[in-house]
N, CA, C and O atoms as a Tripos MOL2 file, in Angstrom:
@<TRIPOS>MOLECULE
protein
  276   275    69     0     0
PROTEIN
NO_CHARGES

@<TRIPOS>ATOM
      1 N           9.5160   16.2690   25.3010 N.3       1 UNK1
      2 CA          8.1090   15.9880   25.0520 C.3       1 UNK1
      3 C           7.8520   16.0400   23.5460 C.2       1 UNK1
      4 O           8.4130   16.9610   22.9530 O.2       1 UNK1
      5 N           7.2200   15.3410   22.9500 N.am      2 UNK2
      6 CA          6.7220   15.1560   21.0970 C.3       2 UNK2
      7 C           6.0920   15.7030   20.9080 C.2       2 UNK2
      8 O           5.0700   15.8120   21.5850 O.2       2 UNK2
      9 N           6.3150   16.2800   20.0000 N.am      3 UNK3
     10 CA          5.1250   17.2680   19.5470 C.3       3 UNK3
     11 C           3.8810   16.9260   18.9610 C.2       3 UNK3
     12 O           3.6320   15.7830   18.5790 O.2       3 UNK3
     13 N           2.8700   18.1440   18.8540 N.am      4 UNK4
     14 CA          1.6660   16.9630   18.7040 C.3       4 UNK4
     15 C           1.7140   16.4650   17.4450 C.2       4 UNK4
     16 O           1.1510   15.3840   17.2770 O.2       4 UNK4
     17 N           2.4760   17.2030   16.1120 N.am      5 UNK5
     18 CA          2.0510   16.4480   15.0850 C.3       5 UNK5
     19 C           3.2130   14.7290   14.5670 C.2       5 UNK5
     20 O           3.1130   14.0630   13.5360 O.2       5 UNK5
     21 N           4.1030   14.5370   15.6530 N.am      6 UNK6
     22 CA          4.8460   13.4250   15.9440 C.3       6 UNK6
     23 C           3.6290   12.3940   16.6800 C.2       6 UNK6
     24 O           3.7040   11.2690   16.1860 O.2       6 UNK6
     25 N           2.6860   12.4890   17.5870 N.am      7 UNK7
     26 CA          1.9170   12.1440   17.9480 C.3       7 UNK7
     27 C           0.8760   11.4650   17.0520 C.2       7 UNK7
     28 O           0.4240   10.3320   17.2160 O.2       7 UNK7
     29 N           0.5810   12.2840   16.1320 N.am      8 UNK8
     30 CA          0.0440   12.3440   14.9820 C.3       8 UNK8
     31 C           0.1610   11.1260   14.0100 C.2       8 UNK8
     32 O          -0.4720   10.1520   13.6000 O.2       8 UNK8
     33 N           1.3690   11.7820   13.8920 N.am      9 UNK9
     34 CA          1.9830   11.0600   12.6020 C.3       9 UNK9
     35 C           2.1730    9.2000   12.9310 C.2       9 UNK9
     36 O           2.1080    8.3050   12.0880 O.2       9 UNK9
     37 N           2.3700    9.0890   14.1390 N.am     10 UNK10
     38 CA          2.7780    7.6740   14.6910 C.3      10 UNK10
     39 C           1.4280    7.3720   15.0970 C.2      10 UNK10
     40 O           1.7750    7.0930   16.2450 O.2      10 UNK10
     41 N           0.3920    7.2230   15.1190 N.am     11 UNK11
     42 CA         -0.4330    7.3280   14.9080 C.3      11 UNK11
     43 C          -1.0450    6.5990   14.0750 C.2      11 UNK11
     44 O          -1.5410    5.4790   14.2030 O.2      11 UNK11
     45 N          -0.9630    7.5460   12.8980 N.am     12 UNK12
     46 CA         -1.3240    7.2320   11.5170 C.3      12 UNK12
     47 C          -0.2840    5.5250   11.1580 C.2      12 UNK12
     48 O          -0.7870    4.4480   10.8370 O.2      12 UNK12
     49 N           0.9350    5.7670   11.3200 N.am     13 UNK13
     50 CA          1.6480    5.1130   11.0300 C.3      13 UNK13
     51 C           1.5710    3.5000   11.7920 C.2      13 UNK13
     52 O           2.0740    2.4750   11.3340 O.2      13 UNK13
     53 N           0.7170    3.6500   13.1960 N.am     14 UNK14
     54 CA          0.8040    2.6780   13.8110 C.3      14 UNK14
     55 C          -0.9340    1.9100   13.3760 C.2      14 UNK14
     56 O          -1.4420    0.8290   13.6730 O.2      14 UNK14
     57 N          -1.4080    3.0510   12.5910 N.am     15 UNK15
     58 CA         -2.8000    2.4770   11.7630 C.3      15 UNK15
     59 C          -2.6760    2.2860   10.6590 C.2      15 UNK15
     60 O          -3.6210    1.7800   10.0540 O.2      15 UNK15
     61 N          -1.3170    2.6540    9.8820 N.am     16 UNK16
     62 CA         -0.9880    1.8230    8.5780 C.3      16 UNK16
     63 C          -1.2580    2.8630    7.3020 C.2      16 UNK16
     64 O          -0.7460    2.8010    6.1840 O.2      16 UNK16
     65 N          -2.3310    3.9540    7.8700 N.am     17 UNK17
     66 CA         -2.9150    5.0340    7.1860 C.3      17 UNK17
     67 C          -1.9760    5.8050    6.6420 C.2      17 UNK17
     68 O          -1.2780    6.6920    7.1350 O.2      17 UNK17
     69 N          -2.0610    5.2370    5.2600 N.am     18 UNK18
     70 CA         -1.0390    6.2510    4.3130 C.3      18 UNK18
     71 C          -2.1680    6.9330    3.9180 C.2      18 UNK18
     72 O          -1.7770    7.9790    4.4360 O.2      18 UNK18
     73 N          -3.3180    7.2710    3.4090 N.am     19 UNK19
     74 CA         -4.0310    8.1060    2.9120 C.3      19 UNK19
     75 C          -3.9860    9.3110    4.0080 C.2      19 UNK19
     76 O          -3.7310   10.4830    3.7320 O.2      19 UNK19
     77 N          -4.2410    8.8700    5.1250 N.am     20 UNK20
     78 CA         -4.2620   10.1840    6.0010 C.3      20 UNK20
     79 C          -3.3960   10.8070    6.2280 C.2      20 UNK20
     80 O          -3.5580   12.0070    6.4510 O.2      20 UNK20
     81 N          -2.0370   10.1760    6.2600 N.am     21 UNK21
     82 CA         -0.6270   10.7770    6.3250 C.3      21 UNK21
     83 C          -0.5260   11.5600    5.2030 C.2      21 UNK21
     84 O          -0.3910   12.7510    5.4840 O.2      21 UNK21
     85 N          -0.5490   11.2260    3.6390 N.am     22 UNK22
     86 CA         -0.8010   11.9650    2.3430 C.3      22 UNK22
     87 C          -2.0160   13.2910    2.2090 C.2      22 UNK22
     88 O          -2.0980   14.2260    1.4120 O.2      22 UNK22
     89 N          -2.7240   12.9480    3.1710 N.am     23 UNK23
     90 CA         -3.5880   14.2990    3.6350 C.3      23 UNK23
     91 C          -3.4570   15.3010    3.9440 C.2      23 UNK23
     92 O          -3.8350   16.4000    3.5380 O.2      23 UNK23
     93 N          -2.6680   14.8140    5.0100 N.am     24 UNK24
     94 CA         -2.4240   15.9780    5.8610 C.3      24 UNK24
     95 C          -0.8620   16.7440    5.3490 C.2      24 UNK24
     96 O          -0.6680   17.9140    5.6810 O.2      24 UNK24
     97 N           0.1950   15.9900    4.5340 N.am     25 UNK25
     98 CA          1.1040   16.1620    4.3300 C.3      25 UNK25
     99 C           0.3780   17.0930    2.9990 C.2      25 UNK25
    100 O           0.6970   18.2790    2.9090 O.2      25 UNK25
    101 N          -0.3620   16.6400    2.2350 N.am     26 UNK26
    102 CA         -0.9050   17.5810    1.3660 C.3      26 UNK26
    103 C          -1.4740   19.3290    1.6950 C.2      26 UNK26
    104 O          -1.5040   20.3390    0.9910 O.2      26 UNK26
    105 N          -1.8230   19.0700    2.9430 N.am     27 UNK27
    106 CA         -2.7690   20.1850    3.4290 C.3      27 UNK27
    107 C          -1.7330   21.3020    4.3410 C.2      27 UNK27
    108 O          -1.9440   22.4260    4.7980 O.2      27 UNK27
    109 N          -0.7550   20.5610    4.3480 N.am     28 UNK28
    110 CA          0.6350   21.2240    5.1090 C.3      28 UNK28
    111 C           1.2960   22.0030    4.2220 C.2      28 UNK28
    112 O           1.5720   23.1270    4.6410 O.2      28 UNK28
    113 N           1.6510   21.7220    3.0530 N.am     29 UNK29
    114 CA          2.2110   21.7420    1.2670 C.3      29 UNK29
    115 C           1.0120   23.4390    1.3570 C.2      29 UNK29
    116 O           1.4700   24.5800    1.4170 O.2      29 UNK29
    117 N          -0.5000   23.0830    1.3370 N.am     30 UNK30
    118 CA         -0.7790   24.5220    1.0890 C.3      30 UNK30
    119 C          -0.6210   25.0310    1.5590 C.2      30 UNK30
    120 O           0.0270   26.0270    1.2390 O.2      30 UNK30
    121 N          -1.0750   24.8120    2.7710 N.am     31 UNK31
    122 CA         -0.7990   26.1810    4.0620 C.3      31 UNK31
    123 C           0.5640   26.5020    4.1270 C.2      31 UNK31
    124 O           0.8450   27.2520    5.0610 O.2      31 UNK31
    125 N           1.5790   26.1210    3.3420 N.am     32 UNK32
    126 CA          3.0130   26.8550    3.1760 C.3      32 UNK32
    127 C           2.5800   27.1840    1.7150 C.2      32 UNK32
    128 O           3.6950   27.1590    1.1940 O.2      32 UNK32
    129 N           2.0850   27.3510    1.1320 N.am     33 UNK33
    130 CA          2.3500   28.1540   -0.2110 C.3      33 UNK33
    131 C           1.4280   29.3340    0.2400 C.2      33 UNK33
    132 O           1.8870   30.4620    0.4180 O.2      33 UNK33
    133 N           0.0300   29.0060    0.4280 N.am     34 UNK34
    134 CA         -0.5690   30.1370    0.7420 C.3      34 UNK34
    135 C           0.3120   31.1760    2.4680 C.2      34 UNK34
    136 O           0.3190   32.4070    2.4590 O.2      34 UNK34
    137 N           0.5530   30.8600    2.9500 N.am     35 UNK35
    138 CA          1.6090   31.8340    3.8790 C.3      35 UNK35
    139 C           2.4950   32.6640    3.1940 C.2      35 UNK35
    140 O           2.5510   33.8790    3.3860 O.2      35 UNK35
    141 N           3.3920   31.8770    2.1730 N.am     36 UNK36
    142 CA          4.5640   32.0190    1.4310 C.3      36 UNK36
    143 C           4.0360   33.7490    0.3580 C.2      36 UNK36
    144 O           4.5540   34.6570   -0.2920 O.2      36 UNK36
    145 N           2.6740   33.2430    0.8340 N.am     37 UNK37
    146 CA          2.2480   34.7340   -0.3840 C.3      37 UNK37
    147 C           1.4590   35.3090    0.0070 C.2      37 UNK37
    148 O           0.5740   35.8200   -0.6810 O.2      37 UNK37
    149 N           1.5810   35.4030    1.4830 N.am     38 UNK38
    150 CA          1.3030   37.0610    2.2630 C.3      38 UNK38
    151 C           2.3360   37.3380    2.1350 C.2      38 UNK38
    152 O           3.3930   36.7140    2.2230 O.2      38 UNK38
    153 N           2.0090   38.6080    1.8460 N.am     39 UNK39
    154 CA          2.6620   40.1650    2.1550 C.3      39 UNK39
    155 C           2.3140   40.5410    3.2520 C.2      39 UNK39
    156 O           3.3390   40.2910    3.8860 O.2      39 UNK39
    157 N           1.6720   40.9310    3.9100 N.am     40 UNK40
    158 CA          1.0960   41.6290    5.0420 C.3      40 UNK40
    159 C           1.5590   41.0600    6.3900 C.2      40 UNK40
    160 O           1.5040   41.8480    7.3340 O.2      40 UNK40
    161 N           1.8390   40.2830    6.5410 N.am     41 UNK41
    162 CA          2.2290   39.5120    7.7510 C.3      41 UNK41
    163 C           3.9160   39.0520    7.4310 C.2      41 UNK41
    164 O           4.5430   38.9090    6.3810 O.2      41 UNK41
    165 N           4.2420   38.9230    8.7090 N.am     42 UNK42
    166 CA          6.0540   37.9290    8.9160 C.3      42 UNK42
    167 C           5.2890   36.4720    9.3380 C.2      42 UNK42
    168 O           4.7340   36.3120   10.4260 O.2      42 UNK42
    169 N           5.3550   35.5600    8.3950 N.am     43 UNK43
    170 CA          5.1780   34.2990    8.7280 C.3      43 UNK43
    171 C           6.1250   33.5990    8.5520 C.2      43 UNK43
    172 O           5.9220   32.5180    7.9990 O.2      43 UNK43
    173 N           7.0600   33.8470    8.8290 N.am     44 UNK44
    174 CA          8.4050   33.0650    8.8170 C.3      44 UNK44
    175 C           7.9930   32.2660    9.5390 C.2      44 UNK44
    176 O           7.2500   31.4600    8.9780 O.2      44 UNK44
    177 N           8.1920   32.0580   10.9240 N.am     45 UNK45
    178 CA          7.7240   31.2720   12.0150 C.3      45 UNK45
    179 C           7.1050   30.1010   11.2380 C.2      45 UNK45
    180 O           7.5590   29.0690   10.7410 O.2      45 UNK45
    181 N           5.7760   30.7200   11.3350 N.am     46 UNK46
    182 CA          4.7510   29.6170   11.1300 C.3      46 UNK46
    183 C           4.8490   28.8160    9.8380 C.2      46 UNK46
    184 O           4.1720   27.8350    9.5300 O.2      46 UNK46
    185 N           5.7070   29.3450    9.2140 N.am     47 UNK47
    186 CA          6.2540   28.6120    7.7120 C.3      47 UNK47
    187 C           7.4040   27.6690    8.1800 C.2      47 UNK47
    188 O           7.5660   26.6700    7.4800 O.2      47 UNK47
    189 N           8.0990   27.8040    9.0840 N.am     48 UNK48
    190 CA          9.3610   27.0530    9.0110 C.3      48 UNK48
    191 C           8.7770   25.6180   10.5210 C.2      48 UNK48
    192 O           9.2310   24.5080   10.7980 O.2      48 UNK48
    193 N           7.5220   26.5240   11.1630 N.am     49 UNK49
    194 CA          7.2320   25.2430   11.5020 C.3      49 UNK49
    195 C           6.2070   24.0640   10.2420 C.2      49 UNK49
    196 O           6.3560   22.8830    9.9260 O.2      49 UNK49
    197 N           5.6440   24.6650   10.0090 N.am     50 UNK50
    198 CA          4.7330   23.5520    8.6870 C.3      50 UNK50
    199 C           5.9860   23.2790    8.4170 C.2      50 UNK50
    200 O           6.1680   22.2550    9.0760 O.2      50 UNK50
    201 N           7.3120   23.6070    7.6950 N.am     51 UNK51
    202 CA          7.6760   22.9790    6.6790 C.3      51 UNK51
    203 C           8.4300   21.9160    8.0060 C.2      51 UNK51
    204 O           8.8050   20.9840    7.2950 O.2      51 UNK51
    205 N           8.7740   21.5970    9.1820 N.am     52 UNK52
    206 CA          9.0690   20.5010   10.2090 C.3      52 UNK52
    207 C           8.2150   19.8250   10.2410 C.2      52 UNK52
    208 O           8.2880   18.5970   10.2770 O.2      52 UNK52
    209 N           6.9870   20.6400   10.2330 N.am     53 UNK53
    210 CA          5.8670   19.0410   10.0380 C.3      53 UNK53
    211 C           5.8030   18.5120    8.8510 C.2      53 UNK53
    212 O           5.5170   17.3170    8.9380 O.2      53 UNK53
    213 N           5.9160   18.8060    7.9720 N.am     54 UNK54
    214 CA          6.2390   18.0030    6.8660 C.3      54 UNK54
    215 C           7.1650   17.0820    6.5400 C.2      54 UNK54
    216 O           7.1530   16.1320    5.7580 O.2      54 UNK54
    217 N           8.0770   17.5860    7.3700 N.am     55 UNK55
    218 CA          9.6570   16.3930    7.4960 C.3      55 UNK55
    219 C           8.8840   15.3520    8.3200 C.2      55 UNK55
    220 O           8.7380   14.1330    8.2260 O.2      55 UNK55
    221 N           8.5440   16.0870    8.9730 N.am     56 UNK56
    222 CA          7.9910   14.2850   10.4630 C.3      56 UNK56
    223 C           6.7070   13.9140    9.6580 C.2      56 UNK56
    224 O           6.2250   12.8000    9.8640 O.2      56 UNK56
    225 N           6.3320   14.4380    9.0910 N.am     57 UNK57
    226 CA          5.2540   13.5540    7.9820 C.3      57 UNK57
    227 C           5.6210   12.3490    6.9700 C.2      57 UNK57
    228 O           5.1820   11.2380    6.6710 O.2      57 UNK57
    229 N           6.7750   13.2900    6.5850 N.am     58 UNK58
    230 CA          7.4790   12.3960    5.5910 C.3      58 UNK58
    231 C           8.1810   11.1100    5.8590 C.2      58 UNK58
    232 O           8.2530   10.0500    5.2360 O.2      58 UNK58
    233 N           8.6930   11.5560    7.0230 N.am     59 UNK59
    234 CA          9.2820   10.3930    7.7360 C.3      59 UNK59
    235 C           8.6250    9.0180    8.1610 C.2      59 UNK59
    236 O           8.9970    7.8450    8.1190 O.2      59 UNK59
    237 N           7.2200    9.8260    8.6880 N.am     60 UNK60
    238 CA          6.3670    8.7790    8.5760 C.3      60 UNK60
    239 C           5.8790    7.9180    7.3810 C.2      60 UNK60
    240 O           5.5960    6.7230    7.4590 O.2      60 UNK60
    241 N           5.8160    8.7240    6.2100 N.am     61 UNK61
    242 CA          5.6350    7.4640    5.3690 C.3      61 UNK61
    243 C           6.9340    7.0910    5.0890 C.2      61 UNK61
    244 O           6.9780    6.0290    4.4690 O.2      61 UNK61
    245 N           7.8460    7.5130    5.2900 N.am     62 UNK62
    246 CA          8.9950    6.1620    4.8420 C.3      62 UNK62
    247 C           8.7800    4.9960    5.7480 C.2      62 UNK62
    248 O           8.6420    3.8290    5.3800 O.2      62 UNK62
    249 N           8.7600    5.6460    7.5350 N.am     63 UNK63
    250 CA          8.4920    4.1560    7.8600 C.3      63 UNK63
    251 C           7.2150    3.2190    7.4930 C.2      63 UNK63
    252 O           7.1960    2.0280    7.8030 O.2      63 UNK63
    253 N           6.3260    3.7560    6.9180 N.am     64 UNK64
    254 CA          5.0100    3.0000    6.1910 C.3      64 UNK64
    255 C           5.6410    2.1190    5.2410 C.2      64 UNK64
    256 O           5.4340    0.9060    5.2450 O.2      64 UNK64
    257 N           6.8150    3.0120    3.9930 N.am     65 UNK65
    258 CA          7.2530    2.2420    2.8930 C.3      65 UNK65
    259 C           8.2870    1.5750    3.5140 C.2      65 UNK65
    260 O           8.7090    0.6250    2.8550 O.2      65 UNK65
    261 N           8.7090    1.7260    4.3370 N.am     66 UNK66
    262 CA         10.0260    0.3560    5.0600 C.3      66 UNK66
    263 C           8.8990   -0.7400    5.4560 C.2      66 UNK66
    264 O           9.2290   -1.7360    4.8120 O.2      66 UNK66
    265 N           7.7310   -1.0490    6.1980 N.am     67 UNK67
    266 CA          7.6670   -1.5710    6.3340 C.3      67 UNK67
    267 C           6.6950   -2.7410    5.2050 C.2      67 UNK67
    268 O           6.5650   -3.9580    5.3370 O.2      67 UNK67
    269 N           6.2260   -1.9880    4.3070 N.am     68 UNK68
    270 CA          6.2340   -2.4960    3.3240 C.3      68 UNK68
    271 C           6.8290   -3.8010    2.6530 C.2      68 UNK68
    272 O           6.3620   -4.8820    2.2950 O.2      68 UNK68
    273 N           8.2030   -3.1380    2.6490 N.am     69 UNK69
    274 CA          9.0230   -3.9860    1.8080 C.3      69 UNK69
    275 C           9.4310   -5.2150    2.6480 C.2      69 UNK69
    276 O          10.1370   -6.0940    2.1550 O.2      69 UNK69
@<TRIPOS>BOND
     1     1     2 1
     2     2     3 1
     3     3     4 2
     4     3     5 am
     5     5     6 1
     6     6     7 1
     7     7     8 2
     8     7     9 am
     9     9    10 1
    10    10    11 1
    11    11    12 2
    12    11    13 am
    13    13    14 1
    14    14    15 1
    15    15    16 2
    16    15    17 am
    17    17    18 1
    18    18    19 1
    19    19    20 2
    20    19    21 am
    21    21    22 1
    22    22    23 1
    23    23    24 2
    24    23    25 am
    25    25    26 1
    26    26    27 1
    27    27    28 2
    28    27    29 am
    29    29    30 1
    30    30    31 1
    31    31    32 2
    32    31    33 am
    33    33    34 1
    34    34    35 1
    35    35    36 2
    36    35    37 am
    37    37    38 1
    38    38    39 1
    39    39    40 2
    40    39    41 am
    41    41    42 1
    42    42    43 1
    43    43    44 2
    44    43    45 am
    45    45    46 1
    46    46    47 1
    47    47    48 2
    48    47    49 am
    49    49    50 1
    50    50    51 1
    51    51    52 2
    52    51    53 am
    53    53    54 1
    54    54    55 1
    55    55    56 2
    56    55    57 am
    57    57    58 1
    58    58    59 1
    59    59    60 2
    60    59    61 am
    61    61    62 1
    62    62    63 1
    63    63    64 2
    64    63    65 am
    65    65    66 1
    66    66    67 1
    67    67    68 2
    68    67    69 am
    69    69    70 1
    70    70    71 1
    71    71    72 2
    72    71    73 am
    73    73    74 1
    74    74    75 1
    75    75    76 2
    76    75    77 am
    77    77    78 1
    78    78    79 1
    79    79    80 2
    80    79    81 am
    81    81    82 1
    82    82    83 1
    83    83    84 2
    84    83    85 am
    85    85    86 1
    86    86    87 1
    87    87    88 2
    88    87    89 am
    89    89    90 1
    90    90    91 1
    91    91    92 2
    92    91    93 am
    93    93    94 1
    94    94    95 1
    95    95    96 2
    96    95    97 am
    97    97    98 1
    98    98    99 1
    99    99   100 2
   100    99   101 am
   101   101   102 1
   102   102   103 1
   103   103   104 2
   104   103   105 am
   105   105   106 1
   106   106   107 1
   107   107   108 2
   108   107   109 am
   109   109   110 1
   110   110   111 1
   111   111   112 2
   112   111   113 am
   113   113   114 1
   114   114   115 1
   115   115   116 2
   116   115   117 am
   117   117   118 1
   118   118   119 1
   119   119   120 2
   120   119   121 am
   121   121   122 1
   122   122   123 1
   123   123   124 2
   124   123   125 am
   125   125   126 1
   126   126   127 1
   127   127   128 2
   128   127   129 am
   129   129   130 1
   130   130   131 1
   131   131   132 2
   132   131   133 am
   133   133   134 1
   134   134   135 1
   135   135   136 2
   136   135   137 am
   137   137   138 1
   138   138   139 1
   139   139   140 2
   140   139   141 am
   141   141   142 1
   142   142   143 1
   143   143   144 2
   144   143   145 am
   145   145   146 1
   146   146   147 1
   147   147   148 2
   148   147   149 am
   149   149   150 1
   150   150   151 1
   151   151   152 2
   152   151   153 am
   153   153   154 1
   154   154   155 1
   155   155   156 2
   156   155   157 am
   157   157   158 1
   158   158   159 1
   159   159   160 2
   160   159   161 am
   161   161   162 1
   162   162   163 1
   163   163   164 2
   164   163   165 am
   165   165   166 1
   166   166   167 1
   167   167   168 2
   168   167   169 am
   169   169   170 1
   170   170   171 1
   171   171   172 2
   172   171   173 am
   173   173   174 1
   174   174   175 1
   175   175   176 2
   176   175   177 am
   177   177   178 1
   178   178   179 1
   179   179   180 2
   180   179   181 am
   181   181   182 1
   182   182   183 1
   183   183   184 2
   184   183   185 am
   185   185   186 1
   186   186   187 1
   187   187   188 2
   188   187   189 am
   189   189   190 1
   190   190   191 1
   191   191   192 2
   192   191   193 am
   193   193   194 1
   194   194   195 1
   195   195   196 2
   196   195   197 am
   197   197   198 1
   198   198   199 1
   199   199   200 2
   200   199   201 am
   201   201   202 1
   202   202   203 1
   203   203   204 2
   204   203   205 am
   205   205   206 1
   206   206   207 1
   207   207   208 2
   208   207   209 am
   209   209   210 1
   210   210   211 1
   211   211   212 2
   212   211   213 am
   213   213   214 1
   214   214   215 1
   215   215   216 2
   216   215   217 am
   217   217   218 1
   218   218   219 1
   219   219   220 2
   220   219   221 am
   221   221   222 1
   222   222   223 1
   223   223   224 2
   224   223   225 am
   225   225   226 1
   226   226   227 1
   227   227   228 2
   228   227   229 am
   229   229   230 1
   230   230   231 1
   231   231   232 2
   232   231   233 am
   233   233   234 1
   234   234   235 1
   235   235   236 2
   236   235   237 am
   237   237   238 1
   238   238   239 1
   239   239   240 2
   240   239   241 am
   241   241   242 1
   242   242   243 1
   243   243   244 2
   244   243   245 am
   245   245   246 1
   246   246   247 1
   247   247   248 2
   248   247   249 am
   249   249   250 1
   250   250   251 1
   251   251   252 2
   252   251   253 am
   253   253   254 1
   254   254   255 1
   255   255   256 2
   256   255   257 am
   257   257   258 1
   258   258   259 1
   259   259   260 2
   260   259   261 am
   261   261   262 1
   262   262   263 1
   263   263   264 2
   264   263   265 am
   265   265   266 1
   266   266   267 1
   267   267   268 2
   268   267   269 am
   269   269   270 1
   270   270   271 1
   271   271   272 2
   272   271   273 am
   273   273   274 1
   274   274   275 1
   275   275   276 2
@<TRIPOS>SUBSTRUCTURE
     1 UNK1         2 RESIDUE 1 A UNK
     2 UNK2         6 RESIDUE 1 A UNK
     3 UNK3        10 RESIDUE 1 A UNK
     4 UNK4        14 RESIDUE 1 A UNK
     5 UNK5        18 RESIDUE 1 A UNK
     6 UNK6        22 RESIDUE 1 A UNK
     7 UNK7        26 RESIDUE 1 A UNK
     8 UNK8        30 RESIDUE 1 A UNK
     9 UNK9        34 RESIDUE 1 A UNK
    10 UNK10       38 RESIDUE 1 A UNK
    11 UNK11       42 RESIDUE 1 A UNK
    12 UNK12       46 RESIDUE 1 A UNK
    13 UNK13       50 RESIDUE 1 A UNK
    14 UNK14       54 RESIDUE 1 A UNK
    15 UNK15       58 RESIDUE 1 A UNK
    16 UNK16       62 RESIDUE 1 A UNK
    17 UNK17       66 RESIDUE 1 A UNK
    18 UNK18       70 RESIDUE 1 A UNK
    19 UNK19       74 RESIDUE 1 A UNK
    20 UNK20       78 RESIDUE 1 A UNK
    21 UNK21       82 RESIDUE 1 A UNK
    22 UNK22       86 RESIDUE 1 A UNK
    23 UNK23       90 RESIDUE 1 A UNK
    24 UNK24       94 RESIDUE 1 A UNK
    25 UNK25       98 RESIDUE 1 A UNK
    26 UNK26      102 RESIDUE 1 A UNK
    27 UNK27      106 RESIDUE 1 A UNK
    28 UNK28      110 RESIDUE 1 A UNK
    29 UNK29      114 RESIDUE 1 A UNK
    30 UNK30      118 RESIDUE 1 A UNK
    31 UNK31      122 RESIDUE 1 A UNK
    32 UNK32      126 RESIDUE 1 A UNK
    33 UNK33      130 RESIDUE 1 A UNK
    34 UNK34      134 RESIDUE 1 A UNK
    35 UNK35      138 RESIDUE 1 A UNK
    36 UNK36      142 RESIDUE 1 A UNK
    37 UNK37      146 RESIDUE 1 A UNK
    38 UNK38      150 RESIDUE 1 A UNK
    39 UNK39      154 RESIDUE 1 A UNK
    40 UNK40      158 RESIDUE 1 A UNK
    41 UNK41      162 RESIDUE 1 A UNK
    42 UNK42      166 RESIDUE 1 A UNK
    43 UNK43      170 RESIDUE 1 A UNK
    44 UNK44      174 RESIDUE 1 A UNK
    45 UNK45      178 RESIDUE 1 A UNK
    46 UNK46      182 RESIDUE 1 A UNK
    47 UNK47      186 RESIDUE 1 A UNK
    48 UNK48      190 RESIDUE 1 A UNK
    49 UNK49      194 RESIDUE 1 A UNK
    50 UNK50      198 RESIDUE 1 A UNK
    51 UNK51      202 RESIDUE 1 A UNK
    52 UNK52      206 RESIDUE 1 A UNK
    53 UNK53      210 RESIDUE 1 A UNK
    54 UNK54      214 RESIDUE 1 A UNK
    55 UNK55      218 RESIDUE 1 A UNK
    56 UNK56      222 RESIDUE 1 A UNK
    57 UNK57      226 RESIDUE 1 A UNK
    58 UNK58      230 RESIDUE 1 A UNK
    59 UNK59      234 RESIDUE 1 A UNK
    60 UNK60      238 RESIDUE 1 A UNK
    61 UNK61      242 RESIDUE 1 A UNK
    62 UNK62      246 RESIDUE 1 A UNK
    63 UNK63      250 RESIDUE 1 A UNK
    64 UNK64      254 RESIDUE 1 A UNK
    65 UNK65      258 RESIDUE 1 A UNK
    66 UNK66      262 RESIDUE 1 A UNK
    67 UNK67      266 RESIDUE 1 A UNK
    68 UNK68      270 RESIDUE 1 A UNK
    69 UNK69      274 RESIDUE 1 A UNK
């Protein structure tokens, strides 16, 4: 089963929406820096999933820039 932000992302990708893909791939980027600098909590987890959504983000805009060209 896909996860939801694969859902997401194809999505975006099947609407052509690179701004929204760059959004959210942006907003993924903080919420791993700001995690990255608690102390108080083990966010490993939830850090190593953002940083997977960021791969399937990314991925998505390559297929944006493949189809580009």
């Amino acid at each position: 089963m896909p996860k939801a932000i694969e859902l997401i992302v194809d999505g975006y990708v099947s609407l052509n929406d690179r701004r929204a893909l760059d959004d959210l791939r942006i907003q993924r980027r903080k919420l791993a820096v700001d995690l990255k600098a608690r102390t108080d909590f083990d966010c490993r987890t939830a850090i190593q999933q953002i940083e997977e959504d960021i791969i399937v983000i990314e991925a998505g805009l390559a297929r944006l820039d493949g189809a580009a060209n």
